[in-house]
C-alpha atoms as one frame of an Amber mdcrd trajectory, in Angstrom:
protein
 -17.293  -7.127  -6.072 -17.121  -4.356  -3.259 -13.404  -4.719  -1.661 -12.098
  -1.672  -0.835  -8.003  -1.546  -0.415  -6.403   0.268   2.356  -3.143   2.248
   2.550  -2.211   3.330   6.463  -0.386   6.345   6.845   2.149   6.693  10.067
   5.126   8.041  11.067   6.050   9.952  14.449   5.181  13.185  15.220   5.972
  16.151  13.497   7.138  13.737  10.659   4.950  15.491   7.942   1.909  13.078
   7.434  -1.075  15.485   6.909   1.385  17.456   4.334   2.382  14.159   2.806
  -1.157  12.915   2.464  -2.583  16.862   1.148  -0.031  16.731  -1.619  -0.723
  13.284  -2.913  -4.110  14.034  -2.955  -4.094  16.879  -5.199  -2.892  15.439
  -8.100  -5.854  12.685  -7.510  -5.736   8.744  -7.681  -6.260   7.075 -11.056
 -10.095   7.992 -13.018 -13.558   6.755 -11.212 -11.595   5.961  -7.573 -12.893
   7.298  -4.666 -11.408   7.968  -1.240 -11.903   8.116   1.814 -10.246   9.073
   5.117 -10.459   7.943   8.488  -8.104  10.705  10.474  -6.809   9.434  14.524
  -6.088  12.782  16.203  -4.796  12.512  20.213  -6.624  15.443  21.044  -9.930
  16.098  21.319  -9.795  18.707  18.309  -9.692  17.374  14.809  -7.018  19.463
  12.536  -6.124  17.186  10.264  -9.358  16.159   8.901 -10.100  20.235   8.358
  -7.206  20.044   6.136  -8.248  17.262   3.472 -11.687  17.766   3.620 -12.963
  19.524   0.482  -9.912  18.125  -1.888 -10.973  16.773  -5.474 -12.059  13.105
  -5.169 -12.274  13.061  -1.557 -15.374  11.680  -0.753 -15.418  11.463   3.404
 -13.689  12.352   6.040 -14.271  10.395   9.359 -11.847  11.619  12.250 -11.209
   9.913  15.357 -10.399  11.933  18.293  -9.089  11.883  21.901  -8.017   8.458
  21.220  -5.141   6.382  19.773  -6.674   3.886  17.017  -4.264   1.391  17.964
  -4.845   1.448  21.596  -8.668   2.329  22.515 -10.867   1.350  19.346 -11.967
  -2.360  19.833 -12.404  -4.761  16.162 -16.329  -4.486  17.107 -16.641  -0.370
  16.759 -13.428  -0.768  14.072 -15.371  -3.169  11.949 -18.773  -1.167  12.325
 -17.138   2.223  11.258 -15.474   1.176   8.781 -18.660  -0.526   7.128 -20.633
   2.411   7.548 -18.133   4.000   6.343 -18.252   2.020   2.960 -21.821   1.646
   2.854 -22.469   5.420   2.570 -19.307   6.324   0.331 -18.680   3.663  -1.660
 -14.760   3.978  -1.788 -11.966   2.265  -3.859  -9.440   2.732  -1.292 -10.000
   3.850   2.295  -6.606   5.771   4.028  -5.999   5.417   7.528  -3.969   8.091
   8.903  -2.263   7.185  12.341  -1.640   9.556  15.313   2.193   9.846  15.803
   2.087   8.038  18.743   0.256   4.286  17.076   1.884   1.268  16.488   0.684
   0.198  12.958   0.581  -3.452  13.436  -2.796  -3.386  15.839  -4.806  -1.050
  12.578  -3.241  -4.136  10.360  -4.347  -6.563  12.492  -7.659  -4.642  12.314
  -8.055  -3.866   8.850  -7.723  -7.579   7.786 -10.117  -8.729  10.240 -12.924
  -6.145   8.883 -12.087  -8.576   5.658 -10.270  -5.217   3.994  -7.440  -5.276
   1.137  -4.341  -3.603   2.759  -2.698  -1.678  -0.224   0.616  -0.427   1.825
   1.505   0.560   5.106   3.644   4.169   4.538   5.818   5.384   7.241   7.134
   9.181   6.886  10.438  10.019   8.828  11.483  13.273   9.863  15.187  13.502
   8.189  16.447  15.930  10.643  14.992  14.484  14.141  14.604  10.720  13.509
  17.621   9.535  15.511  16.610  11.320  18.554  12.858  10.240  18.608  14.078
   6.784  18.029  16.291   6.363  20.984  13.728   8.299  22.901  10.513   6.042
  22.194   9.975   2.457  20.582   6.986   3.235  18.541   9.228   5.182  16.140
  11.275   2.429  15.484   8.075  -0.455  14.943   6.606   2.606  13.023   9.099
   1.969   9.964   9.562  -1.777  10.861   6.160  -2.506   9.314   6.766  -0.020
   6.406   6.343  -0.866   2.841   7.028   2.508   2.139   9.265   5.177   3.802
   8.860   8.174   2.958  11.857  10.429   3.728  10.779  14.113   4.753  12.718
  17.172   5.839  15.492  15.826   3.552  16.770  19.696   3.532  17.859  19.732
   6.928  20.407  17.430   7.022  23.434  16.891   4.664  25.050  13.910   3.016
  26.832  12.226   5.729  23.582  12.561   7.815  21.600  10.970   5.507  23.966
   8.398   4.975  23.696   7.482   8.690  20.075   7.737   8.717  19.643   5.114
   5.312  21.682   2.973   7.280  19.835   2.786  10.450  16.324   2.560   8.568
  17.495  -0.573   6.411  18.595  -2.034  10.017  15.174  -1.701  11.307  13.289
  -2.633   7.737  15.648  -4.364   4.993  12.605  -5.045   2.570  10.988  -0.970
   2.469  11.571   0.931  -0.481  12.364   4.786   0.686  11.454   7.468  -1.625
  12.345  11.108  -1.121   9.687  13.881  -0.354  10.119  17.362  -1.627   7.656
  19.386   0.793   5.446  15.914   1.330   5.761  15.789  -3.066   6.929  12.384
  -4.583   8.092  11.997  -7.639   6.138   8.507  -8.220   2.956   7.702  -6.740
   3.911   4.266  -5.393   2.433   4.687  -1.691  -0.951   4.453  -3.215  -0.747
   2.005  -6.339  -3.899   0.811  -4.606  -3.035  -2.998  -5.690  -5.571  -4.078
  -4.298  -8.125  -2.169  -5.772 -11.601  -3.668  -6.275 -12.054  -5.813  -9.810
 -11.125  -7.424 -12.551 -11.264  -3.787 -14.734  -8.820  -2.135 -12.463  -6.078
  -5.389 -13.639  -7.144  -5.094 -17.321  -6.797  -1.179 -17.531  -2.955  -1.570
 -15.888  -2.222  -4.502 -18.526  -3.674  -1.630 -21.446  -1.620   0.958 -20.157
   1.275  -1.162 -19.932   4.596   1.115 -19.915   2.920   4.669 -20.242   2.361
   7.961 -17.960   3.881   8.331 -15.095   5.946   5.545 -14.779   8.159   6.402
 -17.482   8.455   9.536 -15.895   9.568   8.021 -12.631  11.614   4.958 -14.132
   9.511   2.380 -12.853   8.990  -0.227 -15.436   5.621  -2.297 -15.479   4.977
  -5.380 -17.554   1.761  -7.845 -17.423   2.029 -11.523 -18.110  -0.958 -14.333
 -18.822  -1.132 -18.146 -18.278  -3.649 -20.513 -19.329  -2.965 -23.450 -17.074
  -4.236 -23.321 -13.676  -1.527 -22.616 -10.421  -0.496 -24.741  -8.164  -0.871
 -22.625  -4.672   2.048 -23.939  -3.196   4.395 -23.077  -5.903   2.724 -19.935
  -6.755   2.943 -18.791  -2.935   6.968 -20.243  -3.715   6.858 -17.696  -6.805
   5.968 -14.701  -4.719   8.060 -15.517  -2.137  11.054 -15.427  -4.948  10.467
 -12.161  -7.064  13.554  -9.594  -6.773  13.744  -6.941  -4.595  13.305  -5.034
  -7.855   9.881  -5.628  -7.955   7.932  -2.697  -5.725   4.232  -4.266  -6.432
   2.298  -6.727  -8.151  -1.429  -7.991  -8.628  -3.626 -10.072 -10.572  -5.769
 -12.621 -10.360  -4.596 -16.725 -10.933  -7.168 -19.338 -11.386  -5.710 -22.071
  -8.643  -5.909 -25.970  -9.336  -8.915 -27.198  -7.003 -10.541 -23.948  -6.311
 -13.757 -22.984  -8.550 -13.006 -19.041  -7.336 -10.598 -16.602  -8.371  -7.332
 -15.839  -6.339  -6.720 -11.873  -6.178  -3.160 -11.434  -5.119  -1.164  -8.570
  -3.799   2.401  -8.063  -3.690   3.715  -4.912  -1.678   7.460  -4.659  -1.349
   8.322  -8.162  -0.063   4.672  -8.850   1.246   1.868 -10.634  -0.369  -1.528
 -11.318   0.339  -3.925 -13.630  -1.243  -7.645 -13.864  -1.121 -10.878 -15.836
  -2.639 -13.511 -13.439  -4.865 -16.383 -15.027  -6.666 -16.743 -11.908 -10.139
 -19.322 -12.424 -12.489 -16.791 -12.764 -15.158 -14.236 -15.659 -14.589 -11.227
 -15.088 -15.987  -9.842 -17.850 -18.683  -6.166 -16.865 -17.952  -4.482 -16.173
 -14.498  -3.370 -12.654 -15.303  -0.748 -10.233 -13.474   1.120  -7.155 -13.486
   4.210  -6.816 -11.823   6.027  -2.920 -11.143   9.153  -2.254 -10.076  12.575
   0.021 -10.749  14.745  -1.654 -13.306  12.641  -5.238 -13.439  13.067  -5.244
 -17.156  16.478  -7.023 -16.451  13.813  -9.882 -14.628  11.324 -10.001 -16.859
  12.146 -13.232 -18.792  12.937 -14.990 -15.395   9.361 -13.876 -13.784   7.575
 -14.673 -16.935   9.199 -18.311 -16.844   8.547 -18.801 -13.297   5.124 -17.340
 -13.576   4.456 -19.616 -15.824   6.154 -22.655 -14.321   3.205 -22.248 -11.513
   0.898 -24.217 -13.330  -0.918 -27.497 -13.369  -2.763 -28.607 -15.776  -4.666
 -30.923 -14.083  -7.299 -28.117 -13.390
């Protein structure tokens, strides 16, 4: 099963993106991924792309110039880009980085009609100037409304009672995004690009091995995995998702459904799930997941009931 996942990367301009993106690149996604970029520049000169290109792992670099991918790149050249794209790389994720000026939703809207996994959508705010460039231009403030992620940059520059203001006004705009704090574009956790959506069965199995290790100790994110036999009702397992605590940053698996002779892979991303049908070679015999979070210890025994209260064992 080929399904690459996609993480888009926005946030005004001047908010730090490219330095973001450069120093979660160089400690390099999980063993045997491969990425690629696809870099929207306004001007006819491609900078960014000069920057990440030649970075461990990174496999291609496609830029897009002169152009706004939200505005002026129709689904047809999208679609046929992005396959070539896949065809001659072969990539486990794909990341999208916006111009400043985009509104994310149209390359969301895009992404899932090229039939793509969308990971995350990451929005990075410039601390010091974000009150200004919101009351100066929407796209700022429908940049972090479709955030999973927001990463706070330029944290430096302003003190407590600044930032205070500025949490505030961010969790107006998005109540569900979890922010994290850069440190030069550095983040403690590498949440932004858990790549949940990632392409197989293997990818699930090798989170459920390494269940409570590496980073995520590191970063206090707890992970646990849980495994049901029965098959899931859809409704109540779309009910289930729709329920987990705000605790719970991401989750994925796959659930055998009642009805359906494929696989469901499912992705949860701060709030926001997706669901999709994959025929793999191997059916699982269990619907398995793995759900990640801050603190979801405290939730385990509730999601683990629930989880398991999605089946139907009629099949």
């Amino acid at each position: 099963m080929n399904r690459a996942a996609v993480d888009i990367v926005t946030g005004f301009l001047g908010a730090g993106k490219t330095t973001f993106l450069l120093e979660s690149m160089k400690s390099g996604p999980l063993e045997g991924e491969k990425v690629a970029f696809v870099m929207n520049e306004i001007g006819d000169i491609g900078v960014d792309g000069r920057v990440v290109t030649g970075l461990d792992y990174v496999e291609s670099v496609v830029e897009l110039n002169s152009g706004c991918i939200c505005c002026t790149i129709d689904d047809y050249r999208f679609d046929l880009a992005i396959n070539e794209l896949i065809e001659a790389t072969d990539p486990t994720l794909i990341v999208i980085e916006t111009t400043g000026l985009a509104d994310p939703e149209p390359v969301i809207y895009r992404v899932k009609q090229a039939g793509l996994a969308l990971d995350a959508v990451t929005t990075v705010v410039d601390c010091a100037n974000f009150e200004r460039v919101v009351s100066e231009t929407e796209v700022a403030g429908l940049q972090v409304e479709a955030a999973d992620f927001i990463v706070l940059s330029k944290l430096d520059l302003i003190d407590a009672r600044a930032r205070a203001k500025l949490e505030k006004r961010l969790r107006r705009l998005n109540k569900r995004a979890v922010l994290l704090e850069a440190d030069h574009g550095r983040l403690a956790s590498d949440l932004p690009f858990g790549t949940s959506a990632r392409r197989g069965r293997q990818t699930l199995e090798a989170a459920v091995r390494t269940d409570g290790h590496s980073h995520l100790e590191r970063d206090e994110i707890d992970v646990f995995s849980c495994e049901s036999e029965a098959y899931m009702d859809q409704r109540e397992f779309e009910r289930f998702l729709d329920r987990l605590p705000a605790g719970v940053y991401r989750a994925k698996g796959f659930v055998r459904l009642a009805g359906n002779s494929w696989s469901c892979l499912f992705n949860f991303t701060c709030g926001r799930y997706e669901l999709s049908w994959v025929r793999l070679e191997d059916e699982p015999v269990a619907s398995q997941a793995v759900f990640i979070g801050r603190g979801i210890e405290t939730y385990k025994d509730r999601i683990e009931s629930e989880f398991a209260a999605c089946g139907d064992s009629t099949g």
